[in-house]
C-alpha positions in Angstrom: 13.9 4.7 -11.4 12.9 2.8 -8.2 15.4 1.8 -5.3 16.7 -1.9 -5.1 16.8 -3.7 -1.8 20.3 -5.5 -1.5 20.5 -8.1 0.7 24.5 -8.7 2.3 26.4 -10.5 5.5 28.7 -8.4 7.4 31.7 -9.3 9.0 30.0 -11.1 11.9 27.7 -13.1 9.9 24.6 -11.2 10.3 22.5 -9.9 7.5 21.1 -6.8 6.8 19.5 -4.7 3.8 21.1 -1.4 2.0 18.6 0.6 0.0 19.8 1.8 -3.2 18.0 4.6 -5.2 18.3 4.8 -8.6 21.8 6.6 -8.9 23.6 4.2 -6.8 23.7 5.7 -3.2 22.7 4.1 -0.3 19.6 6.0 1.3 18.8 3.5 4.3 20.3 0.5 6.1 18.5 -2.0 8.2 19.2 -3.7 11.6 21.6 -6.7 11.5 19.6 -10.1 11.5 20.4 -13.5 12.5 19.1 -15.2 8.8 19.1 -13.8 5.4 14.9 -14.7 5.5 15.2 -12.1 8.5 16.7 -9.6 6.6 14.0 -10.2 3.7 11.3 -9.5 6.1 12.5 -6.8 7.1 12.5 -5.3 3.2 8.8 -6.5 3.4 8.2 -4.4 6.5 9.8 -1.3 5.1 8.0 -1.6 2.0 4.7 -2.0 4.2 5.1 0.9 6.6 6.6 3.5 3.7 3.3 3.2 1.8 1.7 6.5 1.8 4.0 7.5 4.9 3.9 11.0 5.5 7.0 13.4 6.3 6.9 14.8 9.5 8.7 18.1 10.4 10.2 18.2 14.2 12.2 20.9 15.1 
């Protein structure tokens, strides 16, 4: 199942995004932005940059 982007305002009014993989736990949390339309964008940009993204190994 794929993850859901879910958009929420923390305590100082700022939102930011939680991604949430099919069973329910959050695997990444973006930057706090000033406007909810921020915080979508910022989905958007995720979604961009993950296509195809390859895992790197550092040691």
């Amino acid at each position: 199942m794929a993850g859901t982007f879910k958009i929420k305002k923390n305590a100082g009014g700022k939102y930011y995004f939680s991604l949430i993989a099919g069973n329910g736990e959050i695997v990444a949390t973006g930057q706090p932005y000033a406007s909810k339309e921020g915080a979508i964008k910022g989905t958007e940009a995720v979604q961009r940059a993950s296509d195809g993204a390859k895992v790197v190994e550092e040691d």
